[in-house]
VEXBA-115573 format. One line per 3 residues: number of its first residue (from 0); for each residue x, y, z of C-alpha. Coordinates in steps of 0.1 Angstrom, whole numbers. Layout:
BEGIN
NUM) X,Y,Z; ...
//
This chain:
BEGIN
0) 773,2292,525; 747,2271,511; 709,2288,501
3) 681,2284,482; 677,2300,452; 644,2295,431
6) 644,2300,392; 612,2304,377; 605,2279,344
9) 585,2288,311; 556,2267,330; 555,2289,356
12) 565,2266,385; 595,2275,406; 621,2248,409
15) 645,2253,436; 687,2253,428; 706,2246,462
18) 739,2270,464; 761,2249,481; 801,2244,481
21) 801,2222,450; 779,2245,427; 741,2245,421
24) 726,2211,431; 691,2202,421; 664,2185,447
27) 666,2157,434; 702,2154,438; 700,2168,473
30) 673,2139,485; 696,2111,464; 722,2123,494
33) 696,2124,519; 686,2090,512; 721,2076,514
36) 728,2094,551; 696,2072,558; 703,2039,548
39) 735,2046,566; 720,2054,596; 694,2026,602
42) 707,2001,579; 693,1983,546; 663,1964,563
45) 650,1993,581; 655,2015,550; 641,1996,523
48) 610,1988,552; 601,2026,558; 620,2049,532
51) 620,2030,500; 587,2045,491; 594,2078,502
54) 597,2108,479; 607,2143,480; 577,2173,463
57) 597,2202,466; 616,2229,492; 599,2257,501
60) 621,2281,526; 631,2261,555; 602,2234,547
63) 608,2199,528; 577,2185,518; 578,2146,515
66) 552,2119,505; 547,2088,511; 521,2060,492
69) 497,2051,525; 484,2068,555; 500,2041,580
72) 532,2049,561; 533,2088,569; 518,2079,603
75) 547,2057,615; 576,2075,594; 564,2111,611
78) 557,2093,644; 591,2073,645; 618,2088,620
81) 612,2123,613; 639,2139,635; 666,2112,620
84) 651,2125,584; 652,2163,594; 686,2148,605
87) 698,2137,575; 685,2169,555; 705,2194,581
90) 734,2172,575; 733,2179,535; 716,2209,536
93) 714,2234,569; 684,2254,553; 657,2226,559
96) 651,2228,595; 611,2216,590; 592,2186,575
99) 561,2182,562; 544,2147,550; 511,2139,529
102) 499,2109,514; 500,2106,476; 469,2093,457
105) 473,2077,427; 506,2088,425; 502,2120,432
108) 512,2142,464; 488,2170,481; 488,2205,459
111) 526,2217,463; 533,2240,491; 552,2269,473
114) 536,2303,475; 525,2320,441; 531,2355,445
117) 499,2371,460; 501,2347,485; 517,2346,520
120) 547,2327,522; 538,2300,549; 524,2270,542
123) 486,2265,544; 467,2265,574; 460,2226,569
126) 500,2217,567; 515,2202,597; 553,2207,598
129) 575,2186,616; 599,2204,635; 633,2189,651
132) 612,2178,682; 573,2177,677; 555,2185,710
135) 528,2200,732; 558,2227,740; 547,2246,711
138) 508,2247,721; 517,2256,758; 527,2291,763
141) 561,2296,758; 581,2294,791; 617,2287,789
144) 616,2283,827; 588,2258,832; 586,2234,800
147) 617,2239,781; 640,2216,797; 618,2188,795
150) 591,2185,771; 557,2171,789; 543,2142,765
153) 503,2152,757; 497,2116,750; 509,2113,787
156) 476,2121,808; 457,2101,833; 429,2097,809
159) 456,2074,790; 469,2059,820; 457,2020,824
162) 451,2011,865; 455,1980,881; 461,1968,910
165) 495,1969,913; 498,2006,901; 466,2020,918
168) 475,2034,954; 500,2058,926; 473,2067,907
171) 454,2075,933; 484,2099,952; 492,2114,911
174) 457,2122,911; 454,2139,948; 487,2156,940
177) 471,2177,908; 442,2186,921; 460,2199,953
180) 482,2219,928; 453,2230,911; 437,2248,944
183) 470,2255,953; 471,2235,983; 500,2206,990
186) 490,2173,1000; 518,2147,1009; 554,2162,1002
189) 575,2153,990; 565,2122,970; 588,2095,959
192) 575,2073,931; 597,2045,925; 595,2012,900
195) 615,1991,877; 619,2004,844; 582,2011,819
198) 560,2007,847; 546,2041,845; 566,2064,865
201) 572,2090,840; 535,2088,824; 524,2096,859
204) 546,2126,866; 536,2137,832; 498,2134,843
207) 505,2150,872; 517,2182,851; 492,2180,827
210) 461,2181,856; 479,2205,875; 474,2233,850
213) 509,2228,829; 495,2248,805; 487,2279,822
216) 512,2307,823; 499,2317,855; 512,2282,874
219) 549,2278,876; 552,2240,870; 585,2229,862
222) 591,2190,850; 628,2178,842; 645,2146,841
225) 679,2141,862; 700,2149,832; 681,2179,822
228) 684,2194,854; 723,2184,851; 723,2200,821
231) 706,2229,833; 728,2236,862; 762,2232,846
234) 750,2255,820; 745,2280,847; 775,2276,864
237) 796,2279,834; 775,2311,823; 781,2323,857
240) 745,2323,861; 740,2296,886; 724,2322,915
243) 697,2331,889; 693,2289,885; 685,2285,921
246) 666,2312,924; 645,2302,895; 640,2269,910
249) 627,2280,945; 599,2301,932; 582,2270,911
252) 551,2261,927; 549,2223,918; 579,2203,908
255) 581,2171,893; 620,2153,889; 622,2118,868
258) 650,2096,865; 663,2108,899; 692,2075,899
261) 705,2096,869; 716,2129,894; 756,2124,896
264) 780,2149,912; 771,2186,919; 743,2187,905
267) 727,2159,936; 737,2183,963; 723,2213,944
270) 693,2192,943; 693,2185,978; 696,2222,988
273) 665,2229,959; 648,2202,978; 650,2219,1019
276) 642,2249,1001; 608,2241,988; 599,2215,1015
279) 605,2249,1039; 586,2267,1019; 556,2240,1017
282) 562,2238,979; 551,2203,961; 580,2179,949
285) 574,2143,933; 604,2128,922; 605,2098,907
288) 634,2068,905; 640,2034,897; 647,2028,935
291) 637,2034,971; 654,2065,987; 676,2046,1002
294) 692,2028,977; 703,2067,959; 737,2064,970
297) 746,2095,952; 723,2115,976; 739,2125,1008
300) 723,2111,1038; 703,2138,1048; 688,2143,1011
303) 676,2103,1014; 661,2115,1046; 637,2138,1034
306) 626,2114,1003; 623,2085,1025; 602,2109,1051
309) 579,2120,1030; 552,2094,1011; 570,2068,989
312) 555,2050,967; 566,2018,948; 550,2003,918
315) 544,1968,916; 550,1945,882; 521,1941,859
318) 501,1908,870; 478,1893,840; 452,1914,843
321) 468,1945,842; 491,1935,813; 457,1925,799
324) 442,1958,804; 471,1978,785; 470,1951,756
327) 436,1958,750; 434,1996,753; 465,1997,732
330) 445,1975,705; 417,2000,708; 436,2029,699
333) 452,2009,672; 421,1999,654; 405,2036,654
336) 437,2051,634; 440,2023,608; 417,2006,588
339) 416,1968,591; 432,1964,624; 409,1941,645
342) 427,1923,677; 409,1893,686; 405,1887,724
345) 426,1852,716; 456,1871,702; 452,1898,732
348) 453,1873,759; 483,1858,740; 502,1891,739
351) 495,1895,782; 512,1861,789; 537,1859,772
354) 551,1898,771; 556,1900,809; 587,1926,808
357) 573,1959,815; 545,1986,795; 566,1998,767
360) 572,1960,753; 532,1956,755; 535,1990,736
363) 557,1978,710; 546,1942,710; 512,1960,697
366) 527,1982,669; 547,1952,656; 515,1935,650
369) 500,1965,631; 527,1971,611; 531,1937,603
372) 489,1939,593; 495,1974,573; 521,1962,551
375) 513,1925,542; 479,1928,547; 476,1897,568
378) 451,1896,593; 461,1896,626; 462,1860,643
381) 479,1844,677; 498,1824,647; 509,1862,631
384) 518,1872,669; 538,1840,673; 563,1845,645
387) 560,1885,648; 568,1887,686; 591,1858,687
390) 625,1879,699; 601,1893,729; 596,1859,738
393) 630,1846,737; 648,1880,753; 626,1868,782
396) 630,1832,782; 668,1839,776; 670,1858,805
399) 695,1847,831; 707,1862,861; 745,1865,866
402) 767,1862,898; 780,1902,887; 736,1909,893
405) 737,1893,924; 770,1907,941; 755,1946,927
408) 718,1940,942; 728,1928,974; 759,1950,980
411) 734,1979,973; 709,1964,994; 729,1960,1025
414) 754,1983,1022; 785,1968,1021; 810,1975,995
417) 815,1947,964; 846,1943,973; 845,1933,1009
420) 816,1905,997; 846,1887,978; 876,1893,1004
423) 881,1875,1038; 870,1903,1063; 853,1878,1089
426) 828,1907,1104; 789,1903,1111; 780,1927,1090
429) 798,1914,1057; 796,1880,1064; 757,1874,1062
432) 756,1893,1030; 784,1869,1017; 762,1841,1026
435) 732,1853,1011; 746,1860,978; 762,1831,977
438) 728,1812,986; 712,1837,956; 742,1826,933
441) 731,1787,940; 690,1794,936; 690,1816,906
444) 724,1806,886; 734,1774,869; 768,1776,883
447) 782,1749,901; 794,1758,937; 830,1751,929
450) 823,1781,906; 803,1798,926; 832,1793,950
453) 857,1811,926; 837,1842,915; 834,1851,957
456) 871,1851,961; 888,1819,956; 864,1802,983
459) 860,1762,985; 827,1747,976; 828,1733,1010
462) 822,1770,1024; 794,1779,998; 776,1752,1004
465) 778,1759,1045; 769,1794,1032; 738,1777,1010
468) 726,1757,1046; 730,1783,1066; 706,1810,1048
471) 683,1782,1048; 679,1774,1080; 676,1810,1089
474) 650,1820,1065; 632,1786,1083; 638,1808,1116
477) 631,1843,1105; 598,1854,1085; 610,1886,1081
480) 651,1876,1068; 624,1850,1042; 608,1883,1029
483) 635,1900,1023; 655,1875,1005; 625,1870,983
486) 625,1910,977; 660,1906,963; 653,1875,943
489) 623,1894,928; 651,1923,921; 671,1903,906
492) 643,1888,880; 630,1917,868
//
């Protein structure tokens, strides 16, 4: 089994051998090994971008001490790659199950970490280790209950969150929700936040927990994301434990569920019995999904029902100002970690108009432009965001809907299964869906209707372009049959 073992040299400094299956290896040996599992793993360009530079100090215990040549460097690396480093070190060498990164100036790293012998053997005070996963978890009290399935992001707050109107009336509800928590009270339950995706869902449910006390040992908060409660509850049952898992669940006082499309099997009707059992007992529950309760076909009807009775609340897309508003908090935060960064309003409002996806590409459509500033030290321009952002654009641009979208969307929609859209079944109930998607198919696709005709079961173009007349002259007729159509056409763009 592999170990450290530290010889001491006629200068006085320990170097550290590595005891592993092939003999003693050096450090230097062990990070040539460590570098190779990296290159592997994010390819050439990424690795000769972010790792080229970096360097192994030394190994003290379980700690590796790296360093890198600039502070933006060890910022991003320890912000973006440090668990597929840690990785990589595990992989050669299980010992290492920390990092820690400095900046070297003039060529030279912080004072090394090892201990002399009078002192303790941790690493100073100042030293921030990296563990596997770096968060909050460790600050909060630990509570394997509440904040171990899911860690609660600090950054994550409503101080960080940017309103507008299109995400305001949930702000406002996330907001009465944690201070209801926080004088024990309940306000609306249960609450059913739903969006596309990067809208602010999670960073809302995270707020929630934050504000609500998440930190106190005294409030039993619990936030987990569909698959971590999966997880959680198939661990149980295979432990035999899963009594003690319910039971665990219906004493929280406030929980929060994300990513509640991603509940599959058993683990959506232990949720719907978790979910009776707290509403019974007036306990708060705001789950959050990338669709309305109805549309959750793997909740049972009943389970629907009480997410659909309670307050939902859907998120609109970002308009211009909104998208505006993130750009420019985002640039703010930017320019107070690294030196030289300066967004000018131009490149702001250039970033806002033509990044229209969601938050997280506004997000990254930011750090590009810094780390495009950091390392060539070009300042930051519209023409700089131009050739920088230039995939973003095109993604978008690119963007087509296919007839596979449409047949999904509105089978979900109404209800009727994808297979009875494309058969000859001549009923009310299938038949207007047929037409619609087939009047979708003709407004949003490039496809001819003689193709169009083909992908809906070997139809004539005769009949999709009845269908393509029919649906409108009825949305002519019918207001409300207009709205809806342009719900799912909306659907389908996002």
């Amino acid at each position: 089994m592999a170990g450290l073992h530290k010889q001491q040299q006629e200068n006085g400094d320990a170097v550290v051998v590595i005891m592993g299956k092939e003999g003693n290896t050096s450090e230097h040996e062990l990070f040539i090994r460590v570098r190779a599992r990296l290159k592997a793993a994010v390819g050439e360009d990424v690795f000769n971008s972010w790792f080229a530079r970096l360097e192994l100090e030394e190994i003290v215990d379980d700690l590796a001490h790296l360093s890198v040549p600039t502070r933006f460097l060890c910022s991003w690396v320890q912000s973006n790659y440090a668990e597929k480093i840690l990785e990589a070190f595990k992989a050669e060498f299980a010992a290492v199950t920390r990092l820690h990164f400095t900046v070297r100036i003039n060529g030279q790293a912080r004072p090394r970490l090892t201990p002399l012998a009078h002192q303790p053997a941790e690493p100073e005070a100042e030293a921030t280790p990296v563990a596997t996963r770096p968060s909050r978890e460790s600050a909060a009290p630990q509570r394997a209950d509440a904040l171990s399935g899911s860690a609660i992001d600090p950054k994550m707050t409503f101080d960080t969150f940017v309103a507008g109107a299109p995400n305001e009336i949930a702000l406002g509800v996330a907001r009465q929700v944690a201070h209801a928590a926080l004088n024990n009270t309940v306000s609306f339950n249960p609450i059913y936040i739903h969006s596309t995706v990067g809208l602010g869902k999670s960073h809302l449910l995270n707020a929630i927990a934050w504000a609500a006390g998440a930190a106190d040992s005294s409030r039993h908060i619990v936030y987990l994301t569909a698959d971590h409660f999966m997880y959680h509850f198939i661990t149980a049952v295979q432990r035999q434990s899963a009594l003690a898992f319910k039971e665990w669940l219906r004493r929280v006082d406030l929980l929060l569920i994300d990513d509640m499309q991603f509940l599959q099997g058993k683990s959506a009707t232990e949720f719907g019995h978790t979910l009776g059992t707290l509403l019974t007992g007036a306990k708060q529950v705001v789950v959050a999904g990338d669709a309305p309760p109805r549309d959750l076909d793997m909740l049972d009807e009943r389970v629907r029902s009480r997410l659909s009775g309670g307050l939902v609340v859907p998120i609109a897309g970002f308009d211009l100002d909104l998208r505006r508003a993130i750009v420019t908090r985002r640039a703010e935060q930017a320019s107070s970690r690294f030196a030289g960064v300066h967004f000018p309003p131009a490149v702001i409002d250039y970033i806002a108009r033509v990044v229209v996806s969601h938050g997280r590409d506004l997000d990254g459509a930011v750090n590009r432009l810094v780390a495009a500033n950091q390392l060539t030290h070009e300042p930051i321009t519209v023409t700089l965001a131009e050739r920088t952002l230039a995939d973003l654009v095109r993604s978008r641009e690119a963007r087509r809907v296919r007839i596979e979208d449409i047949l999904r969307i509105v089978s979900r929609h109404y209800k009727v299964p994808r297979n009875d859209l494309l058969s000859a079944r001549r009923s009310r109930d299938v038949v207007r869906p047929r037409q619609i998607a087939m009047y979708l198919a003709k407004s949003l696709t490039s496809r001819s209707l003689p193709e169009i005709g083909r992908r809906f079961g070997g139809r004539d173009h005769t009949t999709v372009l009845h269908s393509v007349r029919k649906v409108e002259q009825m949305m002519k007729d019918d207001g409300d049959l207009a709205q809806e159509i342009e719900l799912l056409k909306r659907m389908l763009e996002e």
